[in-house]
Each structure stands twice: as C-alpha cells, then as structure tokens.
N, C-alpha and C positions, 0 to 999 in steps of 0.2 A: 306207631300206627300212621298210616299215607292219610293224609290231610285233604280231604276232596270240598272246593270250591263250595259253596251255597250255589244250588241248582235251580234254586226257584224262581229265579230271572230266565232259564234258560227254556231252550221248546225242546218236548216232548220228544224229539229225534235225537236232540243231545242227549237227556236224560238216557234214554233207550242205551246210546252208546256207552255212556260211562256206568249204566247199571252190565253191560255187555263187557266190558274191561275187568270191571270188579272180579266177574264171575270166572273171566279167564283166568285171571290170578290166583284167586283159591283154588282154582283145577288143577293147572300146570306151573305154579312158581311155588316152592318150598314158604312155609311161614314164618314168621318171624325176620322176614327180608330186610326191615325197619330196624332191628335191632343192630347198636355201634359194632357186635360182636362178629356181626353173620360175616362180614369180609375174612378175616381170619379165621373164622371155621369153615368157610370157604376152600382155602387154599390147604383145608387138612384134609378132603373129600377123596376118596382112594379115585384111583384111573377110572372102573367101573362105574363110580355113582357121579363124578363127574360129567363121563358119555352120557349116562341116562339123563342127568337134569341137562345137559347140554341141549338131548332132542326136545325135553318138555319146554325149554326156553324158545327154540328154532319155533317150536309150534304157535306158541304165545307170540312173536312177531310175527310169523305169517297171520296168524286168526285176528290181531290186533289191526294187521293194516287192513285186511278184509274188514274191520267193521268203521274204522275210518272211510273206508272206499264207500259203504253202505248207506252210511250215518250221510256222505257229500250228496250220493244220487239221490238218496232219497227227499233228502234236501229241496234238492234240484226241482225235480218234478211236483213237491210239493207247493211250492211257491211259485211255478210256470202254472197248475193248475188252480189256485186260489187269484191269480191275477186276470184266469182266460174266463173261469167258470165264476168265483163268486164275483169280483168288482166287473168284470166286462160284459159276463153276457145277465148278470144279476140287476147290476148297479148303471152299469152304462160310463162305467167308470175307468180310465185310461192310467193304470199304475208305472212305476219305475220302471219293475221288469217287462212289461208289455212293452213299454216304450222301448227301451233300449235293446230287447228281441229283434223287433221290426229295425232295428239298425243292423244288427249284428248279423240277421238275415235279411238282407234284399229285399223290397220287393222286383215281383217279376217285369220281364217287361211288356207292355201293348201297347200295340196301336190304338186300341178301341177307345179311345180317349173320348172321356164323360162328358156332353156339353150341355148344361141343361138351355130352357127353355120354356117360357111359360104353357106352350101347347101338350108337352109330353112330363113333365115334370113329375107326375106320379110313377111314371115308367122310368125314369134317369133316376129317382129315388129308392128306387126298388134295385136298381143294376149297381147303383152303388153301395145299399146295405147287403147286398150278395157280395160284390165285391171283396167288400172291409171285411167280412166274415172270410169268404175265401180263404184272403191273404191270412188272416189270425189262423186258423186252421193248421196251414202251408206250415206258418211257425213255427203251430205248436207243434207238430208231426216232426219239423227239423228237427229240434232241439229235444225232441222225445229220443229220435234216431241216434243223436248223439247222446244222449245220457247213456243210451243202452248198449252203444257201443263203444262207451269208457275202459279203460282197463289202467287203472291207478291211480296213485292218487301225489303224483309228481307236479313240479311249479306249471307246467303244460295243461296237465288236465284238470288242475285247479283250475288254472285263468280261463279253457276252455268251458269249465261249466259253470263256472260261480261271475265271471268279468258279462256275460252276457243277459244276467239276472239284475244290473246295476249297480252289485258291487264293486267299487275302487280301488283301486291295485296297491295302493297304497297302505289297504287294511293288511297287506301279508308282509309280516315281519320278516327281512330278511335270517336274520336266525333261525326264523320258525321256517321256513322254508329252504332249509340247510339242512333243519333235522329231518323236515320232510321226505326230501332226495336222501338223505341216508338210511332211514326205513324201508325206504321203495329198492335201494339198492341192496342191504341185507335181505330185503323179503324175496327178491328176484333170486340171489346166489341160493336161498334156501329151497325153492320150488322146483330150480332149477339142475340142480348139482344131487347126487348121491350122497346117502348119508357118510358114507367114509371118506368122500372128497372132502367133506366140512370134519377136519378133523381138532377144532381152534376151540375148547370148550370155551362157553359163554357165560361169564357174571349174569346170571337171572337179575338181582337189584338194580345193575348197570342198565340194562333191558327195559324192567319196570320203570326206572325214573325215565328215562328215554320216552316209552310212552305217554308217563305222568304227564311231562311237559311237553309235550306237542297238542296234547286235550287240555290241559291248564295254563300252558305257560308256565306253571311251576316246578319246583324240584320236589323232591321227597322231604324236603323239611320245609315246605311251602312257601321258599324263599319267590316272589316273580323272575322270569328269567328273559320273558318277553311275551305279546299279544298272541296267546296260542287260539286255540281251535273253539272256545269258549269263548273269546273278544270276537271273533268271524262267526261263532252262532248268534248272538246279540245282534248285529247287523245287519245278516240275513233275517230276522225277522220282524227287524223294521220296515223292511224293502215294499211291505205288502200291509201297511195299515190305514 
C-alpha cells in the first residue's frame, strides 16, 4: 500500500490534488502496483495487455501533470487574491506577496508627481489613495494574465508564477525540479505524438512513484528522496498570514 504523507498541515488545494492523484490511480493503473511481485508479472503481460496498460499509464501522466498545473494556478491566484482583497483592501495591510508583485511588476511611469501641501492636501490625499489602488489593480490583472496564460508546469513557469508570490528560489530542490522537467517532457511527447509513434510500453509502478515523489518527495516505500511539492505547499501558505 503507497504511504501518503499526513495532510493535515497541508491547504485545501493540495489536499484536492493528492485526493485527484489517488483517484487517477484506481482509474487507470492496474492494483496491486505495491506488491514486490507486480515487476515480474509485469514483464509476463502478452503484446496486447501491455499496449492497453501502456495507453492507461500515458493517460495517468498526462492527467497527473494537468492537476499539478492546476493545484500551482490555482495556488497562485489564491494567495494574489487573499493578499489584495482580505489583508489590503480589508486590513490595510501590506503582505509578502503584494510586496514583491509590485516589484516584480513595475510600477508605471508619470510625471504627475504627487506634492502635497498644506492648502490641497485633502485632494493630494485622495490622488494618492486612487493612485495606490490603481497601481494594485494593474498588478493584480498582470499576474491574473499570466496565471491564465501558463501552459506547464516547468522550472520556467514555476519561478514564473510562484518567485513572484515571495517564494525563494531556493525552496525548489534541484532534484525535484529534474523530475519536474521529465514529466513535462514525457507529458509533451504523449499529447503530442500518435499513439503508434509511442510504441516503448511503460511500467505503470515506475510512473506511480515518479509522481508519488514529485507531490511527496517520497518513493513508494516512503523513503524522503527530496523537498517535493508538499515542503513548497507549506510555504506557500505561510506567504499570507
């Protein structure tokens, strides 16, 4: 039996996704994947039931990386929206990710440079809380634009959507984002390619742990293998307390 992490540290977007994992597996990977045996009755599996679990595997890493892609945007905008809506425009309160939005997007540029003044200062107080709003706005619409214009979930458009939120580049383990690049690259040749082009059956188990550990960090016998996608959801939701 796969050995899944204690979840109750984790948010409600992770949960989603490894309840979304789980359920690909019973769908499209044969049972008993865990068992020492399955390798060797593996390699007994005629031509036919080969091909067929082949396709069920190819499915299971493309659907897998789609709900990794899903589980980051959705992320994304969760934490862009609890930083603009509840702490800024609720609290009056300046978080991580707002902070370092407003770096990562510019602001614009003007002349209309704000100088107050004890005569007008009601009105230069007003031009500036329109201002500040503005510019948040601008932000938030950027970084909405680019969530929605993501398309995988590579060392690129990780740092692209998660480096701008305030997390530290440092939190992505270079292994973990080795295995990253090799899912994205398997799931591209699958999307891409006719099924007779992919004619290399695929170890379903091989597959499974592959994903196991990119969402745990761990292998199939729950050894650590490194900071997976479960050490970067903890993170992400400290970003915004």
């Amino acid at each position: 039996m796969v050995v899944v992490p204690d979840l109750s540290l984790t948010s409600p977007r992770f949960q989603d996704l490894a309840n979304a994992i789980n359920l690909l597996k019973m769908e499209l990977l044969p049972e008993n994947l865990e068992d020492t045996q399955f390798s060797v009755r593996y390699y007994q599996f005629s031509n036919d039931d080969l091909s067929r679990l082949s396709t069920q595997v190819k499915a299971f890493i493309a659907l897998s990386h789609a709900e990794i892609e899903a589980y980051i945007e959705k992320m994304a905008i969760e934490i862009l929206t609890k930083a603009i809506e509840d702490l800024w425009k609720s609290q009056n309160r300046v978080s991580i990710p707002l902070l370092t939005l407003m770096i990562f997007f510019p602001q614009r540029k003007d002349n209309d440079t704000l100088k107050f003044n004890r005569d007008i200062q009601d009105v230069q107080r007003n031009k500036l809380e329109t201002y500040i709003d503005d510019e948040i706005q601008r932000v938030n619409d950027a970084f909405r634009k680019r969530v929605k214009d993501n398309h995988g979930i590579r060392e690129a458009n990780l740092y692209s959507l998660l480096l701008p939120l305030g997390l530290k580049i440092d939190i992505f383990d270079n292994l973990w984002i080795r295995e990253i690049e090799y899912l994205a690259n398997e799931r591209g040749e699958i999307v891409h390619q006719s099924r007779s082009s992919m004619s290399q059956p695929l170890n379903p188990k091989d597959k499974l742990e592959q994903v196991h550990k990119i969402i745990y960090g761990r292998d199939l016998e729950n050894r650590t293998i490194f900071n997976g996608l479960i050490g970067i959801d903890q993170e992400l939701r400290s970003l915004c307390v």
